[in-house]
RODRENGU-369939 format. One record per residue: residue in one letter; x, y negated, z negated of N, C-alpha, C in turn. Coordinates in steps of 0.2 Angstrom, whole numbers, padded with zeros to 4 digits, always signed. Layout:
<vodos>
AXYZXYZXYZ ...
</vodos>
This chain:
<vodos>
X+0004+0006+0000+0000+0000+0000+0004-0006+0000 X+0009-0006-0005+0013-0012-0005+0019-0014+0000 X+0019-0007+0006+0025-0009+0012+0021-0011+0017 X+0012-0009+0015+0008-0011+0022+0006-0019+0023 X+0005-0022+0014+0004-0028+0011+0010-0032+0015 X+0016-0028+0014+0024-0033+0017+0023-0033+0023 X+0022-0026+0028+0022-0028+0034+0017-0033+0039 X+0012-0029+0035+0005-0033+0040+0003-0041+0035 X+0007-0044+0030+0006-0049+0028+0002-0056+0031 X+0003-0056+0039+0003-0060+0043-0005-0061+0045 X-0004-0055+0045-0013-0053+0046-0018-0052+0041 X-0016-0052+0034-0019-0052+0028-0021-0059+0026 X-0015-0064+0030-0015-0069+0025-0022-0075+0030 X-0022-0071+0037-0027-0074+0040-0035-0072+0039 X-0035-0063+0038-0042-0064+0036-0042-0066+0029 X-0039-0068+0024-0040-0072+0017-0041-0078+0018 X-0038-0082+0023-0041-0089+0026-0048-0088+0029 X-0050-0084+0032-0056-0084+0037-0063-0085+0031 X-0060-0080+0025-0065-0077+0022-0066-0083+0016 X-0062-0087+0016-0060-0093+0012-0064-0099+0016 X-0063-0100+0021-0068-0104+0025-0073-0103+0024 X-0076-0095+0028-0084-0093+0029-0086-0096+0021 X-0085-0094+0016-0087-0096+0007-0089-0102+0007 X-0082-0106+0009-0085-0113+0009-0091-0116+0015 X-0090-0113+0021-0096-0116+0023-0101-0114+0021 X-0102-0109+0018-0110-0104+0015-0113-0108+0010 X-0106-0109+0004-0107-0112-0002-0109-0120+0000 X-0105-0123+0003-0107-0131+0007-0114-0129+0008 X-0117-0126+0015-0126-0125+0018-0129-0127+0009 X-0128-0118+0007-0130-0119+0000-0134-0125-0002 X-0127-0129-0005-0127-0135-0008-0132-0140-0005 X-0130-0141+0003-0133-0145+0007-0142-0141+0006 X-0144-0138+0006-0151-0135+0008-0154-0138+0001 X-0151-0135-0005-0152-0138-0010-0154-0147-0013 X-0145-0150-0012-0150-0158-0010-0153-0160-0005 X-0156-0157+0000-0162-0160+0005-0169-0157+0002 X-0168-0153+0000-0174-0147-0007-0177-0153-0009 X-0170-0155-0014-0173-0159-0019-0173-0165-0016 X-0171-0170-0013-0174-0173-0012-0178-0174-0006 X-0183-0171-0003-0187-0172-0001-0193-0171-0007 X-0192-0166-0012-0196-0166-0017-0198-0172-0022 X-0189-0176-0021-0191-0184-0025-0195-0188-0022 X-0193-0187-0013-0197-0192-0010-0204-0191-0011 X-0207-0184-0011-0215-0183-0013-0218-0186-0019 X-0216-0182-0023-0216-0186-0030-0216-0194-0030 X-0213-0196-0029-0211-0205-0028-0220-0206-0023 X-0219-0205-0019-0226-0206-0014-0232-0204-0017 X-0233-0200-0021-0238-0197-0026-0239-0200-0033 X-0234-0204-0036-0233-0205-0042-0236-0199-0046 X-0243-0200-0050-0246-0196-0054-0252-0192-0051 X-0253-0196-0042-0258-0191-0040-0260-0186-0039 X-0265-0181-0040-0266-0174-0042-0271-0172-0034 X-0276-0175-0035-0281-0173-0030-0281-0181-0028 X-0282-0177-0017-0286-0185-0015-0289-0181-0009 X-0296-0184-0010-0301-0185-0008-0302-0190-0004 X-0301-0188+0005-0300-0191+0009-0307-0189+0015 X-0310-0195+0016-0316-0193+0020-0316-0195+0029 X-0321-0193+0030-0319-0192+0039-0324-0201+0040 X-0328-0203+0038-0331-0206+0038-0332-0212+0032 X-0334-0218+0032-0335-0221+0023-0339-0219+0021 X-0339-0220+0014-0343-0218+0008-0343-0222+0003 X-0349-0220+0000-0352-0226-0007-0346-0224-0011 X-0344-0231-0015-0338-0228-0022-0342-0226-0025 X-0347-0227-0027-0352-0223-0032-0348-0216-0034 X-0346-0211-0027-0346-0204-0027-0339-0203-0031 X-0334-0206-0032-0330-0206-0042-0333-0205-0044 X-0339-0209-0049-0340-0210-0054-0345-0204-0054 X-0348-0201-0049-0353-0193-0047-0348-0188-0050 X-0343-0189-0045-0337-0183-0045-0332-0181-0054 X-0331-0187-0056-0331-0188-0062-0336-0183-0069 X-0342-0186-0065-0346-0185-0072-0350-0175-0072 X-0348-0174-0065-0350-0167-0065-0343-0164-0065 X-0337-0164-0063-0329-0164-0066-0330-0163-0075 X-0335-0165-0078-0334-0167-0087-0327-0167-0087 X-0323-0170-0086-0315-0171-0087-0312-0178-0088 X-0312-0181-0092-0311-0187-0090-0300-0187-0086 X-0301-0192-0081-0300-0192-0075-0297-0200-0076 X-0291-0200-0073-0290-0207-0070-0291-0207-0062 X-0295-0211-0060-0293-0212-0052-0294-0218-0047 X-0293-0221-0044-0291-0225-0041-0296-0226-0033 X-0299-0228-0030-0306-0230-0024-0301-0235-0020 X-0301-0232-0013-0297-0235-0010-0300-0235-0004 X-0298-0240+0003-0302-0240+0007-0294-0240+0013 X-0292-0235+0016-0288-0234+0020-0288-0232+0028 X-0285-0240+0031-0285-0239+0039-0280-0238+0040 X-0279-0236+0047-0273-0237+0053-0274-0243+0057 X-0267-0248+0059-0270-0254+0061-0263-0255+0065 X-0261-0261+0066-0255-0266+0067-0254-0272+0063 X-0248-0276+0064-0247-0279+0063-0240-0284+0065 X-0242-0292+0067-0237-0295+0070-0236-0302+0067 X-0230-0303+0068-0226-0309+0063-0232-0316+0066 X-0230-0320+0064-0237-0323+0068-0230-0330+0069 X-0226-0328+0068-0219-0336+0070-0217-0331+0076 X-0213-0326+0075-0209-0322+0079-0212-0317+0084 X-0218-0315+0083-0224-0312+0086-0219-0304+0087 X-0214-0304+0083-0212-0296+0081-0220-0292+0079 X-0219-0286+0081-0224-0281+0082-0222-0275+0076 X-0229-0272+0074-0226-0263+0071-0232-0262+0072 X-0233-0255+0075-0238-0250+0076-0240-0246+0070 X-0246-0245+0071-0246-0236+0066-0244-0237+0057 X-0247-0243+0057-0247-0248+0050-0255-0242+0046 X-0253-0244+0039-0256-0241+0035-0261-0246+0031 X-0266-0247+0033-0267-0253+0028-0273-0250+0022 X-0271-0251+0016-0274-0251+0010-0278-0255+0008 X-0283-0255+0006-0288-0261+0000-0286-0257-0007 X-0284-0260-0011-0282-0258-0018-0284-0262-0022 X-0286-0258-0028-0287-0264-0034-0280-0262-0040 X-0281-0264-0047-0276-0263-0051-0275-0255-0053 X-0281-0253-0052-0283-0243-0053-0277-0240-0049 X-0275-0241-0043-0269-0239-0038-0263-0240-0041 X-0260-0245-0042-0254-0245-0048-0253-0241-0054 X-0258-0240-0056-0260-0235-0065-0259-0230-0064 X-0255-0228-0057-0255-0219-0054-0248-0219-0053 X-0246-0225-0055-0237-0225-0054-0235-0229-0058 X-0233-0226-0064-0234-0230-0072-0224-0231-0072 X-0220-0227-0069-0215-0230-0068-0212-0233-0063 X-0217-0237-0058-0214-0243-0054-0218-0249-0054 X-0215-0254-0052-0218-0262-0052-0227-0261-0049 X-0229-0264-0053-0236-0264-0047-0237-0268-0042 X-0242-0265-0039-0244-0269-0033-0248-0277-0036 X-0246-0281-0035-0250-0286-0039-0250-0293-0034 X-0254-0294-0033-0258-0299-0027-0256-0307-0031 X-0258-0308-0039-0259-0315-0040-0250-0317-0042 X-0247-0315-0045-0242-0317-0047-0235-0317-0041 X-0237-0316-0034-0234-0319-0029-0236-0325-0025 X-0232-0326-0021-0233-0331-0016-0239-0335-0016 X-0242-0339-0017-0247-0341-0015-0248-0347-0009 X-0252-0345-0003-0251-0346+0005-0260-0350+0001 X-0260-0353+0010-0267-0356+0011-0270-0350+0014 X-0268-0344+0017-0272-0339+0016-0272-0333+0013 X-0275-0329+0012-0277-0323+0007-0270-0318+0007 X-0267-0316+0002-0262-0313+0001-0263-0304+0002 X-0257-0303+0006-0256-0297+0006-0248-0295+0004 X-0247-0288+0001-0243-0286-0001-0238-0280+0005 X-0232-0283+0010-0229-0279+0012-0226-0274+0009 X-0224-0265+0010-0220-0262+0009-0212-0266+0013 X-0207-0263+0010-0199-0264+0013-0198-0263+0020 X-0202-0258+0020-0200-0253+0028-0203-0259+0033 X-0210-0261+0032-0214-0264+0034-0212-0272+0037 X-0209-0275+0030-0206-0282+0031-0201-0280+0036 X-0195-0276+0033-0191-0275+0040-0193-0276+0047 X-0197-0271+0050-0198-0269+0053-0202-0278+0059 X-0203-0282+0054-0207-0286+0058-0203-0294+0054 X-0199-0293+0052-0192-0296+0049-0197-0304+0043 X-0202-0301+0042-0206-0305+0037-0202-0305+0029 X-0205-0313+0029-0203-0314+0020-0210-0317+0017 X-0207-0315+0011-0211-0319+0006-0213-0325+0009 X-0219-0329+0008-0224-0335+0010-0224-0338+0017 X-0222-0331+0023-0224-0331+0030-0231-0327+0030 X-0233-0330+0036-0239-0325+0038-0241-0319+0046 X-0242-0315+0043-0244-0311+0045-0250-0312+0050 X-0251-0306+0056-0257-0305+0057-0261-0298+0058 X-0265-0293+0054-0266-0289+0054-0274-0285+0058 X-0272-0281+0062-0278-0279+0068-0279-0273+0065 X-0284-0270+0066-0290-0264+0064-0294-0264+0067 X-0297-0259+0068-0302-0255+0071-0309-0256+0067 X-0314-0258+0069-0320-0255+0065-0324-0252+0065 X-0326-0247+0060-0329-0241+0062-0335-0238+0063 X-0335-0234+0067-0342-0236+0074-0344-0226+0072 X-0351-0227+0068-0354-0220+0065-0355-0217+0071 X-0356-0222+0080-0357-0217+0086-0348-0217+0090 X-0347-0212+0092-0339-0214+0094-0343-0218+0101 X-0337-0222+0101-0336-0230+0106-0335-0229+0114 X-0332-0220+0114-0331-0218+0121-0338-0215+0125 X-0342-0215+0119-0347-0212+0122-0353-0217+0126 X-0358-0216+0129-0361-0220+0134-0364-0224+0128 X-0368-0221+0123-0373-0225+0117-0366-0230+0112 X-0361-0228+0114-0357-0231+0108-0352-0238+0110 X-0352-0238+0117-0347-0244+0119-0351-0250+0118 X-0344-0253+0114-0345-0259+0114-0339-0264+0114 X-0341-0271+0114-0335-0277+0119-0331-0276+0112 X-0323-0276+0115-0316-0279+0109-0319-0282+0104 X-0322-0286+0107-0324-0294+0101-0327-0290+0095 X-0332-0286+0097-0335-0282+0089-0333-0276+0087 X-0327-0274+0091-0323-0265+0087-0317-0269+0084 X-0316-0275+0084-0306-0276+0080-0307-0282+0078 X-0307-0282+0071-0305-0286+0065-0298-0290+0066 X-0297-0295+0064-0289-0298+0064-0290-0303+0057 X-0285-0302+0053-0285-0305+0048-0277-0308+0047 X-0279-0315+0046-0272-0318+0044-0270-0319+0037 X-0265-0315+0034-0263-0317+0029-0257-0319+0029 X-0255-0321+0021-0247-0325+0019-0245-0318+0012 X-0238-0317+0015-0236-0313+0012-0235-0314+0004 X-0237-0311+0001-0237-0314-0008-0232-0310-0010 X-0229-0302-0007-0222-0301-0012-0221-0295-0006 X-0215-0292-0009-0213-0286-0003-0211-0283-0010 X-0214-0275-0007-0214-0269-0010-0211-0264-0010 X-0207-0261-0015-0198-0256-0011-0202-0249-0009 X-0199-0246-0005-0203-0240-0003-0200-0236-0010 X-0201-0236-0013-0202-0233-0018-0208-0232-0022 X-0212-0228-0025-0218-0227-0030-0224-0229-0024 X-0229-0235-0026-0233-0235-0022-0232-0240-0013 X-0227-0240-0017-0225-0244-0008-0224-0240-0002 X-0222-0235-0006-0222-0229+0000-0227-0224+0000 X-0233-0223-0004-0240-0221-0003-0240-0217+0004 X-0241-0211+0005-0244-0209+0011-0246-0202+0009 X-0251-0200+0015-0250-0191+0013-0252-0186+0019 X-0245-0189+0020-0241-0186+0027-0234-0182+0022 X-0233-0177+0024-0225-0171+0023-0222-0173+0030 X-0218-0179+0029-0214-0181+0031-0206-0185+0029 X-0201-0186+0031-0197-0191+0029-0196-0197+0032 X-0201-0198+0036-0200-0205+0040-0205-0210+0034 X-0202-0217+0036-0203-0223+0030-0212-0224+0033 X-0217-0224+0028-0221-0228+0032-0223-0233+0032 X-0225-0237+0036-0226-0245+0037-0234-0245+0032 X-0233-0250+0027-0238-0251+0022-0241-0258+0020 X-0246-0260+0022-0247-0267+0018-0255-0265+0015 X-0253-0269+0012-0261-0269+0003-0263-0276+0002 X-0269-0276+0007-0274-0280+0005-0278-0279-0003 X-0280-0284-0005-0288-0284-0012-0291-0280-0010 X-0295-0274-0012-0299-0270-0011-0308-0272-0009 X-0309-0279-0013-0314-0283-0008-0313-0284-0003 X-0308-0288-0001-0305-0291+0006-0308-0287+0010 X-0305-0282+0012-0305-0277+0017-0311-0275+0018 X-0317-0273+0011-0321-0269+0011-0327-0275+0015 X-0326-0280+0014-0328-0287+0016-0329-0287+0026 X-0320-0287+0027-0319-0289+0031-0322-0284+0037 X-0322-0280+0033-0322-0272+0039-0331-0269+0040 X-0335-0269+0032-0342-0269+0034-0347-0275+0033 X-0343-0281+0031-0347-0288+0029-0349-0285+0021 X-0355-0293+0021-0356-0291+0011-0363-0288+0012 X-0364-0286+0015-0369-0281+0015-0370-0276+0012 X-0363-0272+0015-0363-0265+0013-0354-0265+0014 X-0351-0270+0006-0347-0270+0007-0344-0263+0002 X-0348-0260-0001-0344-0255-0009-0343-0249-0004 X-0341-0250+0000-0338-0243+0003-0330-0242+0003 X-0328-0236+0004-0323-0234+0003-0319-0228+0007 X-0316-0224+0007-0314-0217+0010-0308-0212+0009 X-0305-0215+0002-0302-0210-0001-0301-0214-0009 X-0303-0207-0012-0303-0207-0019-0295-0203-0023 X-0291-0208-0024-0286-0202-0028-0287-0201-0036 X-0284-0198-0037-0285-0194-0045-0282-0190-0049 X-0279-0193-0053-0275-0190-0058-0279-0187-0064 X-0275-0181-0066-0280-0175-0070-0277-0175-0075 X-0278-0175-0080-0277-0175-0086-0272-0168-0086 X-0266-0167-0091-0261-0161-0093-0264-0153-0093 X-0261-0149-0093-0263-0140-0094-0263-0143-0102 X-0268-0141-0104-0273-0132-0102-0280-0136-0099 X-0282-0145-0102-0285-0147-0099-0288-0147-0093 X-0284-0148-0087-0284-0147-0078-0288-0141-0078 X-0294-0144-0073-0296-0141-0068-0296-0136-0062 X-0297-0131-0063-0295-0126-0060-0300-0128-0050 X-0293-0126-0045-0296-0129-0039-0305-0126-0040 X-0306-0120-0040-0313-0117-0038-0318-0125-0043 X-0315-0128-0050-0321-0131-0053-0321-0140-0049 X-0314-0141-0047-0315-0149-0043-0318-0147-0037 X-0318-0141-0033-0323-0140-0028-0331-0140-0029 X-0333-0137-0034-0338-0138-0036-0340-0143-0040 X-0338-0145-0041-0340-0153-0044-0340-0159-0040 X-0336-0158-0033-0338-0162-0027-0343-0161-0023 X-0346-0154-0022-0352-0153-0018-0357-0154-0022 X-0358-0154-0029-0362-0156-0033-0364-0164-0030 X-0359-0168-0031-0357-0174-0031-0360-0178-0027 X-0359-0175-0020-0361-0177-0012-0368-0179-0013 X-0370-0184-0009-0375-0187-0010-0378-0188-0001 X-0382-0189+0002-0386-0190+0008-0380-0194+0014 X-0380-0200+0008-0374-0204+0013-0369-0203+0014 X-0365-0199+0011-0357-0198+0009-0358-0191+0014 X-0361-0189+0017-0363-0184+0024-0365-0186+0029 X-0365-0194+0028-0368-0197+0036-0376-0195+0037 X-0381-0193+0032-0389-0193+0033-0391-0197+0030 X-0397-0200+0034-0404-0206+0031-0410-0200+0032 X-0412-0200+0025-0417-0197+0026-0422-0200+0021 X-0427-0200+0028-0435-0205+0027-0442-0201+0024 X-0444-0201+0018-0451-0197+0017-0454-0202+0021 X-0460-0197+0023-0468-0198+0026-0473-0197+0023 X-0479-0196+0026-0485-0192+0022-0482-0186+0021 X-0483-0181+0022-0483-0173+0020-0476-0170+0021 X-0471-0175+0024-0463-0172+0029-0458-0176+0027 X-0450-0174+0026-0446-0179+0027-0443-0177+0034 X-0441-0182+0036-0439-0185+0043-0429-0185+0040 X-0424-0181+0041-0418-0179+0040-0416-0183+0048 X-0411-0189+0046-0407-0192+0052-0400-0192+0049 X-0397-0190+0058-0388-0190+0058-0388-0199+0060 X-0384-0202+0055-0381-0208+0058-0377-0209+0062 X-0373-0201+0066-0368-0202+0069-0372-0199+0077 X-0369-0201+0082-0375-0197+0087-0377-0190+0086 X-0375-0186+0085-0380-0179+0082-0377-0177+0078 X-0381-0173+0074-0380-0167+0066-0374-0164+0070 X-0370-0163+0065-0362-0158+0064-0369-0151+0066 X-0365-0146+0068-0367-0141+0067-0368-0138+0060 X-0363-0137+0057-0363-0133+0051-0368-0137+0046 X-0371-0146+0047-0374-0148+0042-0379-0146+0043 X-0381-0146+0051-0386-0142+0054-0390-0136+0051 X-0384-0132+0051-0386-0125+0049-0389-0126+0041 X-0386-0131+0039-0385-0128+0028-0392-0133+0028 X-0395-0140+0033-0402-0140+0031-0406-0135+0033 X-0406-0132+0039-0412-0128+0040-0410-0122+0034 X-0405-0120+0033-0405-0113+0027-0406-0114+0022 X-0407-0122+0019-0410-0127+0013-0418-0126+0014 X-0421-0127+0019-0427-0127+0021-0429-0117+0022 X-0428-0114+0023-0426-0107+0022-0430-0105+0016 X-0424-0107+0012-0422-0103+0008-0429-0105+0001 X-0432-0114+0003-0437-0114-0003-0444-0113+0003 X-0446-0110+0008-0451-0107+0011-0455-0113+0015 X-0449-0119+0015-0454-0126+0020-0452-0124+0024 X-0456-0125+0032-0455-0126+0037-0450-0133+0039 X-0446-0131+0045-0443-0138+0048-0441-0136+0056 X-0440-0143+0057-0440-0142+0068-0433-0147+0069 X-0429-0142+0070-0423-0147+0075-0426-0152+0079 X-0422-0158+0080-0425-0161+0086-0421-0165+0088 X-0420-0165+0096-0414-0168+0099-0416-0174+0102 X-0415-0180+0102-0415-0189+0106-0412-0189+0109 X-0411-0190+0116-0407-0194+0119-0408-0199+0125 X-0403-0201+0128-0405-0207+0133-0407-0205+0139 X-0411-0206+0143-0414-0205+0151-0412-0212+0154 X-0406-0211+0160-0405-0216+0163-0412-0218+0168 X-0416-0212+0170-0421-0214+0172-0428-0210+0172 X-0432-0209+0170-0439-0205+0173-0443-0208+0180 X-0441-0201+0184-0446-0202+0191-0452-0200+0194 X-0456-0202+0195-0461-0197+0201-0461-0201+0207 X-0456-0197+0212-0459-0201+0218-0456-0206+0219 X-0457-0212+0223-0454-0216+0222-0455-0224+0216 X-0458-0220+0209-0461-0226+0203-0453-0222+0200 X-0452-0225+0194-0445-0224+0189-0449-0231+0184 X-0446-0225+0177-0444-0231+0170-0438-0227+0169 X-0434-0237+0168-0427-0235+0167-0428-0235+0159 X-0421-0231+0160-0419-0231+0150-0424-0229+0145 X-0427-0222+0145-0431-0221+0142-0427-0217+0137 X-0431-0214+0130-0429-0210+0127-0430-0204+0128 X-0428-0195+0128-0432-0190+0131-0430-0187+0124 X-0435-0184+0122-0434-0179+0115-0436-0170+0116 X-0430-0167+0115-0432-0160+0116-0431-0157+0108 X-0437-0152+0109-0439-0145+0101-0443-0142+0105 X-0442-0138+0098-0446-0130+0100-0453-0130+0100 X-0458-0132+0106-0463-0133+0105-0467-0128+0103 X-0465-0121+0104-0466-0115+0102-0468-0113+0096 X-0462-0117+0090-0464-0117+0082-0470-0124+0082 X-0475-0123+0083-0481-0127+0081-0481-0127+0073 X-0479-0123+0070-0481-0122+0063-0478-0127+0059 X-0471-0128+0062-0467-0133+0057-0470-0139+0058 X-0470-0144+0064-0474-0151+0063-0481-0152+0066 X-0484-0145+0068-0492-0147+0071-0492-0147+0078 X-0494-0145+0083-0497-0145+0087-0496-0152+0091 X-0494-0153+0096-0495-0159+0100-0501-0158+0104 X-0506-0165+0102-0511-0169+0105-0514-0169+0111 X-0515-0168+0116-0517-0172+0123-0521-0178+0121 X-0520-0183+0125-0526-0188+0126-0533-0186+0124 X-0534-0182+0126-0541-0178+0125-0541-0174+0120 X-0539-0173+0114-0540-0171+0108-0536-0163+0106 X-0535-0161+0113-0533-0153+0113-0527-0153+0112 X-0523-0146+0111-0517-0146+0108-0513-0145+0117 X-0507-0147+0115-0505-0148+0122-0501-0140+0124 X-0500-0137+0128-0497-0132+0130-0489-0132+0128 X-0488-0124+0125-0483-0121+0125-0478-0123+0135 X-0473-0128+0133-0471-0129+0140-0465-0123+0143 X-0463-0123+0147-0460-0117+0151-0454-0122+0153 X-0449-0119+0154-0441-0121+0155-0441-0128+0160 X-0446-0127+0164-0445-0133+0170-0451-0137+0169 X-0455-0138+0161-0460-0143+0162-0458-0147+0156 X-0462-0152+0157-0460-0160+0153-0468-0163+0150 X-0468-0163+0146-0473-0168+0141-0474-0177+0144 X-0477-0179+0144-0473-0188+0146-0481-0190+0143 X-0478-0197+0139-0483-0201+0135-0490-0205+0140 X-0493-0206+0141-0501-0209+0141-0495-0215+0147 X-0492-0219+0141-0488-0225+0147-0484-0223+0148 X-0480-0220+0150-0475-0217+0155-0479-0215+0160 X-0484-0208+0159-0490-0205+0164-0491-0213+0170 X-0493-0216+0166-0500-0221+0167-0493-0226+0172 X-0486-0229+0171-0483-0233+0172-0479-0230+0180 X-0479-0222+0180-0478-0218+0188-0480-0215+0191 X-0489-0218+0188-0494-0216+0190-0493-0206+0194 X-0493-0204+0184-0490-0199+0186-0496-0193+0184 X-0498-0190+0186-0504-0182+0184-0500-0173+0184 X-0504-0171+0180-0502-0166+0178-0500-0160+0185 X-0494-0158+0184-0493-0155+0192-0488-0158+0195 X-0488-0165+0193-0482-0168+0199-0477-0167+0196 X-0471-0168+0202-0464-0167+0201-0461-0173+0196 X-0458-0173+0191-0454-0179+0190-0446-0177+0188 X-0443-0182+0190-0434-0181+0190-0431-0185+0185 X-0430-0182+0181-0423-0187+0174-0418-0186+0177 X-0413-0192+0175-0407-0192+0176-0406-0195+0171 X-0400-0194+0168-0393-0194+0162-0388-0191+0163 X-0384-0196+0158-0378-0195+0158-0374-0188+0155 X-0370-0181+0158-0369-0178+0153-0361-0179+0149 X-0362-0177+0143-0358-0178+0139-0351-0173+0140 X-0348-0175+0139-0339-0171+0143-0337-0167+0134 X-0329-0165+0136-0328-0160+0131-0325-0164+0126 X-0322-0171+0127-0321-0177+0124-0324-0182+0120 X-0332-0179+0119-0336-0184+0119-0337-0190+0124 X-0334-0189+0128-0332-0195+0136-0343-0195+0139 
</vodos>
């Protein structure tokens, strides 16, 4: 062993380097895998402060539903009502631009979630001739803004029918907000300046409006208390609620509006409407298997636009055309003819039309009539 050590030395002394290297670069990954572990863990953390659950909706909602989600939770709860867009924003000297802006309405509840950084705090900066907002770091960079400059802030407003579709377009002038503010402080990306909840490590661009401001500016003072994310810090183990009981305490919670339904009683019926152009499917299914299950009848019914009703050569434009199952009589009663009688079960290629439609294309039972509309693409287009 020890003439083979002396001979072949040359060659021993290189796989001892090789295998000296490989260690070290294994042990280096190692190392390297580990601090990008951990910190992308501080970055989450940092972004989160004390947040536990958030409660992000596809549409606005009454804040009220906290204070629901709360009380059927029995857990007392910190949490925070927050009204979050996506927007832009440009230096209003320099006309520098950033896309893909986060914009916040916040009140003092949103700071209390991140108990060890500065708060977000609107009165104790900068005071402008207009209303103050609060840039993130990332943000003022990005658009080389300071303190008691102003800003211009562009948003979307949001449209219950999508704007692509034929019933939902409408001019610039009423889908985009633009609000001029003066920056009152800039905020480090750290704790709530960098708020997002995206798993990412890109910085994101963040400014913090008053939580009126926005709610103001976005559905007026009408129907300003809305909101569309609720975040929520939980009280310590063994207290914390278990996911299956925060879920059930949200569905409890939900209320008519916070699903996009207006629902109208009548004499003997209620009348269930989608404020968005039609019922989701799945709410669809869970009213009628609501109405199922306690032994009322109910009838789907579909509205939509007719670019035209024809016989011949008479037409009324822009009519509304309603199709159900005129089959199930049971659910709303039998339709009427002018003459007292129940109207017939119709067959795949026949149509109903009112007394003034009839009377309007000078139209009688038998004749041919043509609708025309638009159909709907796989984009809602």
């Amino acid at each position: 062993m020890r003439r083979s050590l002396t001979y072949y030395w040359r060659t021993h002394v290189a796989v001892a380097c090789g295998a000296a290297v490989a260690t070290a670069v294994l042990t280096g990954a190692l190392l390297v895998g580990d601090s990008v572990r951990g910190s992308l863990r501080d970055l989450t953390l940092s972004r989160l402060g004390e947040i536990d659950v958030a409660l992000l909706g596809e549409r606005p909602f009454g804040a009220a539903l906290g204070e629901r989600f709360e009380r059927e939770l029995e857990t007392p709860v910190r949490r925070a009502e927050i009204l979050m867009l996506r927007g832009s924003a440009v230096h209003s000297e320099s006309r520098a631009r950033a896309s893909d802006v986060g914009l916040l309405g916040v009140d003092a509840r949103f700071s209390e979630l991140y108990p060890e950084y500065p708060a977000i705090d609107f009165e104790s900066g900068e005071r402008g001739v207009f209303p103050p907002v609060v840039l993130n770091r990332a943000l003022a960079e990005e658009l080389g803004a300071a303190v008691g400059e102003q800003v211009l802030l562009s948003f979307e407003r949001p449209a219950e029918i999508p704007r692509e579709t034929l019933v939902g377009r409408q001019d610039a002038a009423d889908t985009v907000r633009v609000l001029r503010l003066t920056v009152a402080a800039i905020a480090a990306d750290r704790g709530p300046g960098s708020f997002a909840l995206t798993a990412n490590q890109t910085r994101p661009f963040n400014a913090f409006l008053e939580l009126g401001r926005l709610q103001r500016a976005l559905f007026g003072r009408e129907a300003a208390e809305r909101i569309n994310l609720i975040l929520v810090a939980l009280p310590d183990e063994p207290e914390a609620p278990t996911t299956d009981r925060l879920e059930a305490a949200l569905r409890a919670s939900l209320g008519e509006d916070d699903v996009g339904l207006d629902v109208r009683r009548r004499d003997d019926h209620l009348l269930v409407l989608s404020r968005e152009f039609v019922l989701r499917p799945a709410l669809g299914d869970a009213l009628a298997a609501f109405a199922s299950d306690r032994g009322v009848p109910s009838q789907p019914v579909l509205t939509y636009l007719a670019n035209s009703i024809a016989a011949g050569e008479r037409s009324v434009p822009y009519s509304t055309i309603t199709a159900l199952d005129a089959s199930d009589a049971d659910a709303l009663g039998p339709f009427r003819l002018i003459g007292g009688e129940a109207a017939p079960v119709l067959a795949d290629d026949e149509i109903l039309l009112d007394a003034w439609t009839a009377e309007d294309l000078g139209a009688e039972p038998g004749d041919e009539i043509v609708v025309t509309y638009y159909v709907v693409g796989e984009g809602d287009e």
